[in-house]
N, C-alpha and C positions, 0 to 999 in steps of 0.2 A: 460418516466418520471414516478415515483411515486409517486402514489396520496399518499399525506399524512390528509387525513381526515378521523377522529374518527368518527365515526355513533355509540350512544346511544340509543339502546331499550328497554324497558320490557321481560324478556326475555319467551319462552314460551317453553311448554312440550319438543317440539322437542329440543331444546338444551342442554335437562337433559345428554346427553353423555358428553359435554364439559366441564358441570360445575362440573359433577364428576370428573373429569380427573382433574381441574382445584381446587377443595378441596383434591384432593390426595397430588396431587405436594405441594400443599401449609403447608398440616398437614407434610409432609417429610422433607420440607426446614425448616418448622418454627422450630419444635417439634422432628423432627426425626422420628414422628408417621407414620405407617401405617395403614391405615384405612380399618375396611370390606366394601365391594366395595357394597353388598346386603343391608347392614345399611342404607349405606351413600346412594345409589340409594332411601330408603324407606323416607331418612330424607330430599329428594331434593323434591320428590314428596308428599310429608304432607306440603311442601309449595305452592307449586300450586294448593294443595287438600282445604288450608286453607285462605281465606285471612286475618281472622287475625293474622297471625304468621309473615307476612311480604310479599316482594318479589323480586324476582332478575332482576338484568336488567343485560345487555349481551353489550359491546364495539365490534362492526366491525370494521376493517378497510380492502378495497377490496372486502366487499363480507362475510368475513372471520372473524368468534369470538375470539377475543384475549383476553379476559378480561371479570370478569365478577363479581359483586358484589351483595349481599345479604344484604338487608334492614329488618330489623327485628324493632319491634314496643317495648320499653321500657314502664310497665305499672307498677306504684307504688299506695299503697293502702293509703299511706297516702298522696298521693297528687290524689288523685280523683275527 
C-alpha cells in the first residue's frame, strides 16, 4: 500500500542539493531560464546564513523531498 502522507519541515543545510535542483527545474519550466548552478548554490546558502531573508521548508513523502518552498519576509518603509 502507499502511504500517501505529506511530512512538512523546515528545511536544513543538508537539503541545499534538492532545492537547487528544484529552483532549476522551476526557473526552466516557468521562464525558460537556465541558472548558474554556483549563484544559485550561494543564494540558497545566504538563506540559511541569514535569518532575516526568510526560510525554506522541504514536503516528504516516504522518506523522500518532493517539494520544497521559500518563505521570504516583505518589509516596507512606509508601513514600519
Amino acid at each position: 500500500m502507499i502511504n500517501d502522507a505529506i511530512n512538512i519541515r523546515e528545511a536544513t543545510r543538508q537539503d541545499t542539493d534538492q532545492i537547487v535542483q528544484f529552483q532549476q527545474s522551476m526557473a526552466q519550466e516557468a521562464e525558460g531560464k537556465s541558472l548558474d548552478e554556483p549563484l544559485l548554490r550561494r543564494g540558497v546558502a545566504s538563506v540559511f546564513d541569514s535569518d532575516d531573508k526568510g526560510f525554506y521548508l522541504v514536503a516528504e513523502a516516504d522518506g523522500e523531498v518532493v517539494g520544497s518552498l521559500l518563505i521570504t519576509y516583505e518589509w516596507s518603509d512606509w508601513r514600519n
